[in-house]
MIKE-817127 format. One record per residue: x, y, z of N, C-alpha, C, O in turn; residue in three letters. Coordinates in steps of 0.02 Angstrom, whole numbers, always signed. Each point is the difference from the previous one (the first is absolute). Layout:
# residues N
+--------+--------+--------+--------+--------+--------+--------+--------+--------+--------+--------+--------+-----+
:    n_u :    n_v :    n_w :   ca_u :   ca_v :   ca_w :    c_u :    c_v :    c_w :    o_u :    o_v :    o_w :  aa :
+--------+--------+--------+--------+--------+--------+--------+--------+--------+--------+--------+--------+-----+
:      X :      Y :      Z :      X :      Y :      Z :      X :      Y :      Z :      X :      Y :      Z : Ala :
...
+--------+--------+--------+--------+--------+--------+--------+--------+--------+--------+--------+--------+-----+
//
This chain:
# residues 102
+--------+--------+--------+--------+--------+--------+--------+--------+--------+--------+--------+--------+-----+
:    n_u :    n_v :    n_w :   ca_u :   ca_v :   ca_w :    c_u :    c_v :    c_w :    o_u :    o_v :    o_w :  aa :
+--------+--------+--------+--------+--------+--------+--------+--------+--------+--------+--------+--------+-----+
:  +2754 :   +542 :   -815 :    +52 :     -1 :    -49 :    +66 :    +12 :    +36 :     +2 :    +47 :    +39 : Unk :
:    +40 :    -75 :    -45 :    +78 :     +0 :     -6 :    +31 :    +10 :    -28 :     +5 :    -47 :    -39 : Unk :
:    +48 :   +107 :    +21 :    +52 :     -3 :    -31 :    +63 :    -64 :     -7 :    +11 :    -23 :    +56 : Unk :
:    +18 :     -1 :    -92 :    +41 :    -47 :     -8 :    +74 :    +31 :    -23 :    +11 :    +15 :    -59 : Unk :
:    +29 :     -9 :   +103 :    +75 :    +10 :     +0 :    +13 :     +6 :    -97 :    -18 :    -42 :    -41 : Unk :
:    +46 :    +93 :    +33 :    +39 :    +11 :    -59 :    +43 :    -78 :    -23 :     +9 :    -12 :    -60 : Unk :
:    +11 :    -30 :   +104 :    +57 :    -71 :     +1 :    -60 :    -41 :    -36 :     -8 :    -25 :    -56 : Unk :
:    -19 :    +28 :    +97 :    -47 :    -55 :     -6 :    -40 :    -28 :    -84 :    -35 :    +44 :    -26 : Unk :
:    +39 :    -87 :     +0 :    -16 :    -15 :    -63 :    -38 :    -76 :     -2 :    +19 :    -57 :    +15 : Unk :
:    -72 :    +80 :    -37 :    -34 :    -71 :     +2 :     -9 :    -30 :    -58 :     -8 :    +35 :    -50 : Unk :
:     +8 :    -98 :    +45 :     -3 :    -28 :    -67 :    -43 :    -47 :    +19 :     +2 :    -26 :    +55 : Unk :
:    -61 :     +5 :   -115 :    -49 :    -60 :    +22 :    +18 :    -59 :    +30 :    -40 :    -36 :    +30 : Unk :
:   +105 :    +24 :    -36 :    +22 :    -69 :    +17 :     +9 :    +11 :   +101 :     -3 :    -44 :    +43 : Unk :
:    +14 :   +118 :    -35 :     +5 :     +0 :    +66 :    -48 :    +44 :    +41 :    +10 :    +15 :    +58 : Unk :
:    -67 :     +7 :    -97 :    -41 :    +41 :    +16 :    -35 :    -66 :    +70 :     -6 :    +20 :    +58 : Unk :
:    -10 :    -84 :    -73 :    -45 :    -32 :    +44 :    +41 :     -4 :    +70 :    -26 :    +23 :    +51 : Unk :
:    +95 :    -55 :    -47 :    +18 :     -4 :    +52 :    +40 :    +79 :    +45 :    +43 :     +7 :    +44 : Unk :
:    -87 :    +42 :    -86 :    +16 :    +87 :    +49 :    -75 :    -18 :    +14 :    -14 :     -1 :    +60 : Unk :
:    -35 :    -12 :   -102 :    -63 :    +12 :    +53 :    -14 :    -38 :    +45 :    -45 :    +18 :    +39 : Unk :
:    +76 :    -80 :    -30 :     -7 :    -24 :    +56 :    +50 :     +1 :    +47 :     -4 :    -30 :    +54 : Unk :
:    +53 :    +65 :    -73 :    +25 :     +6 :    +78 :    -22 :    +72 :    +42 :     +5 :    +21 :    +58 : Unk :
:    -32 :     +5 :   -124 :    -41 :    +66 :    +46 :    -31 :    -18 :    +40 :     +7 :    +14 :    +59 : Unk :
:    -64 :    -61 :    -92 :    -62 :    -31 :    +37 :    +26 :    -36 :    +64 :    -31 :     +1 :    +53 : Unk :
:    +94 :    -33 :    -62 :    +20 :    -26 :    +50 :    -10 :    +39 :    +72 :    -36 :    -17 :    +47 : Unk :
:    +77 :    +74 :    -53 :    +18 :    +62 :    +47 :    -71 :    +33 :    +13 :    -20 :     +6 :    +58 : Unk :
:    -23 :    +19 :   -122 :    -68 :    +19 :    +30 :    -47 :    -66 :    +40 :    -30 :    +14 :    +52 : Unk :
:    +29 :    -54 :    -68 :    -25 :    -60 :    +49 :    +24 :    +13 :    +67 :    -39 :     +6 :    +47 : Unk :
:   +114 :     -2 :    -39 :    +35 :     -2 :    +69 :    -28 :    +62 :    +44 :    -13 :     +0 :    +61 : Unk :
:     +7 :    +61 :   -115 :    -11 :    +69 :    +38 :    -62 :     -8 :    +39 :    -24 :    +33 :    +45 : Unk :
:     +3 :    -87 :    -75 :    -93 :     +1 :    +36 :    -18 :    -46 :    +39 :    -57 :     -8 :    +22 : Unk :
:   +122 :    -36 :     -7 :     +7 :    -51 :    +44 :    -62 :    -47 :    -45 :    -49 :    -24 :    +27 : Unk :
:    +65 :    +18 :   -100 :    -48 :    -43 :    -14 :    +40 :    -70 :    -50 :    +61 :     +0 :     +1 : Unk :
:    -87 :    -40 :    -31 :    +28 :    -56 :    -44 :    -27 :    +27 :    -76 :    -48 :    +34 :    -20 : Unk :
:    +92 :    -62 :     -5 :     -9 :    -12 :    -96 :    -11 :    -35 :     +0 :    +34 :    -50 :     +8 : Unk :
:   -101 :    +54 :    -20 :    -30 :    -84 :    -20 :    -26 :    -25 :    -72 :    -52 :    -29 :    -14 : Unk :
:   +118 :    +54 :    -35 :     -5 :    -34 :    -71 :    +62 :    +45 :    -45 :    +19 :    +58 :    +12 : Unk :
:     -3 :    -88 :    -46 :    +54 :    +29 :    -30 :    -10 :    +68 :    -72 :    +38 :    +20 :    -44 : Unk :
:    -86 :     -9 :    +55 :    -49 :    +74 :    -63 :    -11 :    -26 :    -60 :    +41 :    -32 :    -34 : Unk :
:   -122 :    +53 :    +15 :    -14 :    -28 :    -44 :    +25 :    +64 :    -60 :     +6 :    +59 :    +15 : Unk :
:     +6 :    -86 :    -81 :     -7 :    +64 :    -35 :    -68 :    +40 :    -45 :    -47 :    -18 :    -35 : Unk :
:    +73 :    +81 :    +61 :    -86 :    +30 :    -23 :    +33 :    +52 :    -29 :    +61 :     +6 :     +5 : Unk :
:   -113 :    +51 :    -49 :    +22 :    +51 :    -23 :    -34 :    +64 :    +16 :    -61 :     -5 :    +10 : Unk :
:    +82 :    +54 :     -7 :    -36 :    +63 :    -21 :    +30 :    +42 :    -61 :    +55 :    +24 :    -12 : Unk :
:   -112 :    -24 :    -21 :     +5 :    +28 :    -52 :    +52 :    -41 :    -48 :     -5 :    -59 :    -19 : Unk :
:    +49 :    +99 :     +7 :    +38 :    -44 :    -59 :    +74 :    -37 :    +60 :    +42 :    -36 :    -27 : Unk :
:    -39 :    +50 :    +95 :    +70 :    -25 :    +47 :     -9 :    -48 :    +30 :    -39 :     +3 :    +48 : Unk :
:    +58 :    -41 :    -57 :    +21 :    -62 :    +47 :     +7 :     -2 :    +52 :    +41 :    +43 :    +16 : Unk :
:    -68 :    -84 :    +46 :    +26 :    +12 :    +60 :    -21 :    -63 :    +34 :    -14 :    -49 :    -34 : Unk :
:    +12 :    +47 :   +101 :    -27 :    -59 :    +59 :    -51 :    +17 :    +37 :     +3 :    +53 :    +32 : Unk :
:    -49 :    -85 :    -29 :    -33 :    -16 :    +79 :    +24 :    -47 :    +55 :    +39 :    -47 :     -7 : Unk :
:    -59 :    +61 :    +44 :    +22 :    -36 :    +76 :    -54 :    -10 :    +44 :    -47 :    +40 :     -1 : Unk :
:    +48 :    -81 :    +34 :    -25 :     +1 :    +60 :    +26 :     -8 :    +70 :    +22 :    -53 :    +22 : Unk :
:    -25 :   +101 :     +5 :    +27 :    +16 :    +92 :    -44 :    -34 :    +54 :    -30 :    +50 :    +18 : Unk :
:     +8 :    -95 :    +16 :    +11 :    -27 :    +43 :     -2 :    +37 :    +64 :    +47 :    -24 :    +33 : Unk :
:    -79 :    +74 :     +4 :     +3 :    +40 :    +49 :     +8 :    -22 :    +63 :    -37 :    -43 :    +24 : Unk :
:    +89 :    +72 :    +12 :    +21 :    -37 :    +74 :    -53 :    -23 :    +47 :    -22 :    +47 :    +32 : Unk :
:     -3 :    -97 :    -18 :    -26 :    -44 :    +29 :    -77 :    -16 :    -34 :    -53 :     -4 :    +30 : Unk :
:    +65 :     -4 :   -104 :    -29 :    -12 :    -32 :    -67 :    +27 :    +14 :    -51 :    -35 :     -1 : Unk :
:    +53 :   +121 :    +20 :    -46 :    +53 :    -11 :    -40 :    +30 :    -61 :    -51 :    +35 :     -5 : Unk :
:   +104 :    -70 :    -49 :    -45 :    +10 :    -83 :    +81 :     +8 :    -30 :    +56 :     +1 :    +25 : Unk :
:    -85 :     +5 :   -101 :    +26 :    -13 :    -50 :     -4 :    +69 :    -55 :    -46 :    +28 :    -29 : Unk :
:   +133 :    -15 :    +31 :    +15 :    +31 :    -61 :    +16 :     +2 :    -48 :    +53 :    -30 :     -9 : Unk :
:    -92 :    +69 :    -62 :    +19 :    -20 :    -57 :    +33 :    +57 :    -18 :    -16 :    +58 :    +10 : Unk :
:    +64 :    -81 :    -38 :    +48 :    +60 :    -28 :    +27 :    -15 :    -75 :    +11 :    -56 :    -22 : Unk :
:     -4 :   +109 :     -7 :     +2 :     +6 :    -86 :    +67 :    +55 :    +13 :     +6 :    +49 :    +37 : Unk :
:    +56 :    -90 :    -98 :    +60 :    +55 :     +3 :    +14 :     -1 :    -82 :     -2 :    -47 :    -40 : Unk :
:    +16 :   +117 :    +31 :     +0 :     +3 :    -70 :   +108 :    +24 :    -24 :    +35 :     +1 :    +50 : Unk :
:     -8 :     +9 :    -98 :    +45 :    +33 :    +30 :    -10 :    +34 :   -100 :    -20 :    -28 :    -50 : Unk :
:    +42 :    +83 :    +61 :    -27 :    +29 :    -67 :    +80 :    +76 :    +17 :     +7 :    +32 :    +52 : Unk :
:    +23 :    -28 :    -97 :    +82 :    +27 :    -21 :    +18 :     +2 :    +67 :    +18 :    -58 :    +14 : Unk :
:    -13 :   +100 :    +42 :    +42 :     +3 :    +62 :    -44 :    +26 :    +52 :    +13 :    +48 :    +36 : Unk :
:    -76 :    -92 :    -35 :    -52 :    +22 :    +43 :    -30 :    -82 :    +20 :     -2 :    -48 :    -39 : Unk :
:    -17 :    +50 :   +100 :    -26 :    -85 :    +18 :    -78 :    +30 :    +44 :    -10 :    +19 :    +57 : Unk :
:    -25 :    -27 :   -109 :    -71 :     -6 :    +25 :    -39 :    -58 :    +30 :    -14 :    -53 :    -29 : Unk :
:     -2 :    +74 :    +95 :    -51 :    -63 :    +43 :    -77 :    +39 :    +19 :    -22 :    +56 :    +16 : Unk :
:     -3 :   -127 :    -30 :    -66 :    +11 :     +3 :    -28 :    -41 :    +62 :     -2 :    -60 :    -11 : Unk :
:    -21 :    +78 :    +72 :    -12 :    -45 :    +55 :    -80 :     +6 :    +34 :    -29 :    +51 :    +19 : Unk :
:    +11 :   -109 :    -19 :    -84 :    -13 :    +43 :    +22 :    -37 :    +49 :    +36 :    -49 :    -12 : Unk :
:    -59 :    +72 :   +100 :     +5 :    -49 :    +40 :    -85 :    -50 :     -2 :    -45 :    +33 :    -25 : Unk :
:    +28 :    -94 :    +45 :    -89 :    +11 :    +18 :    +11 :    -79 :    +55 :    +44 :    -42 :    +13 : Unk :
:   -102 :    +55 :     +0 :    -11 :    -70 :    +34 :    +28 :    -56 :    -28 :     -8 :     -4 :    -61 : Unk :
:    +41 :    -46 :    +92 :     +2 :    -83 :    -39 :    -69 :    -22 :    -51 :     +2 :    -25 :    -57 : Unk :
:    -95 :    +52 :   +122 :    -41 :    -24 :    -31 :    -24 :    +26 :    -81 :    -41 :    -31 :    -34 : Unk :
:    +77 :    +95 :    +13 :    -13 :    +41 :    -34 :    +38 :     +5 :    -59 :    -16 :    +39 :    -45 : Unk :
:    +66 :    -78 :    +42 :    +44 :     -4 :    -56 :     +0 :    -10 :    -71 :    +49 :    +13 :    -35 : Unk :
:   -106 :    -39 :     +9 :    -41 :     +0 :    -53 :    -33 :    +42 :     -6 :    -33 :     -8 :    -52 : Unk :
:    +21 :    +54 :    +78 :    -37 :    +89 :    -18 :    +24 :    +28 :    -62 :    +56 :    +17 :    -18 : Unk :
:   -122 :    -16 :    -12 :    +13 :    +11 :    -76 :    +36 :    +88 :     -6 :    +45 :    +27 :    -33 : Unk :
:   -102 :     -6 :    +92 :    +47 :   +101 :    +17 :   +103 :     -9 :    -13 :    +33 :    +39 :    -35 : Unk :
:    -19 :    -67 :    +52 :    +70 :    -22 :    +17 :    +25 :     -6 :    -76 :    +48 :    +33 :    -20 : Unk :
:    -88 :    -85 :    -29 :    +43 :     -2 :    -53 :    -28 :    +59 :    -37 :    +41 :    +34 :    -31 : Unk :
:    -77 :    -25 :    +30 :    -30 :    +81 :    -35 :    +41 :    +60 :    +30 :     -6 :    +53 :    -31 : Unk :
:    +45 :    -54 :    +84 :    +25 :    +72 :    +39 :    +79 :    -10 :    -57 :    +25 :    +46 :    -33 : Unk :
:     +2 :   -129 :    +38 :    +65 :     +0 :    -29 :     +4 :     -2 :    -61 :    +57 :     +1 :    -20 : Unk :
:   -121 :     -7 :    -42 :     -5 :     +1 :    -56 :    -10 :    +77 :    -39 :    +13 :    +18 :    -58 : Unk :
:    -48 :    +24 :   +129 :     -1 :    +57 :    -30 :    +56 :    +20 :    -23 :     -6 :    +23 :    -57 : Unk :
:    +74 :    -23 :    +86 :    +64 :     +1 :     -7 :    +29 :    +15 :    -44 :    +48 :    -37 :    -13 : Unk :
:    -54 :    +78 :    -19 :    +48 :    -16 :    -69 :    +62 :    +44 :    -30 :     -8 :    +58 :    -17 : Unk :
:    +71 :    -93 :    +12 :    +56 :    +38 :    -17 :    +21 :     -1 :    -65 :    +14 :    -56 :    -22 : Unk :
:     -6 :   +114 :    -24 :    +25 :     +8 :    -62 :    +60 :     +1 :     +5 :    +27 :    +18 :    +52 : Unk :
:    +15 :    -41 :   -119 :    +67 :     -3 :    -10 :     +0 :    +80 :    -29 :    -49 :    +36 :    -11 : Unk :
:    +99 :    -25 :     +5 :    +53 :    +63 :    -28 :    -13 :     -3 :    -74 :    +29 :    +38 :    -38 : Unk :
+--------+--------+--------+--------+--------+--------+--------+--------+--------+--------+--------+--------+-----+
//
């Protein structure tokens, strides 16, 4: 979890292009690629993205789930093999997930 700057105000119309330029920067931190632009998924009743990361020299593949709920930005991250990426453990770890509204 992250705190999100007091400034900062998100509105649905610009919530997608803050999670991907996060993703952008967490991709970079890992010397890895974004390889899709986030699908949308939920926990619980919040809206958010998945991603997939691309790991530097195509060592495996991360899925990452970002939620952003009042002034807090929640990520949810699995690294695993390329061969392993359909591992049902994986969508069961990010479904457990679940964030209530206020």
């Amino acid at each position: 979890m992250y705190s999100l700057p007091d400034s900062v105000s998100l509105t649905k119309e610009n919530k997608a292009q803050f999670f991907e330029t996060v993703m952008q920067i967490d991709a970079w931190s890992i010397g890895g690629t974004l390889a899709d632009t986030g699908i949308v998924v939920k926990s619980g009743d919040v809206e958010g993205r998945e991603y997939k990361v691309i790991v530097a020299g195509n060592r495996g593949v991360s899925t990452v789930r970002k939620f952003v709920l009042g002034k807090h930005l929640y990520t949810l991250l699995v690294v695993t093999e390329n061969t392993k990426l359909n591992n049902h453990a994986i969508e069961y770890f990010m479904e457990s997930f679940k964030l209530k509204k206020k």
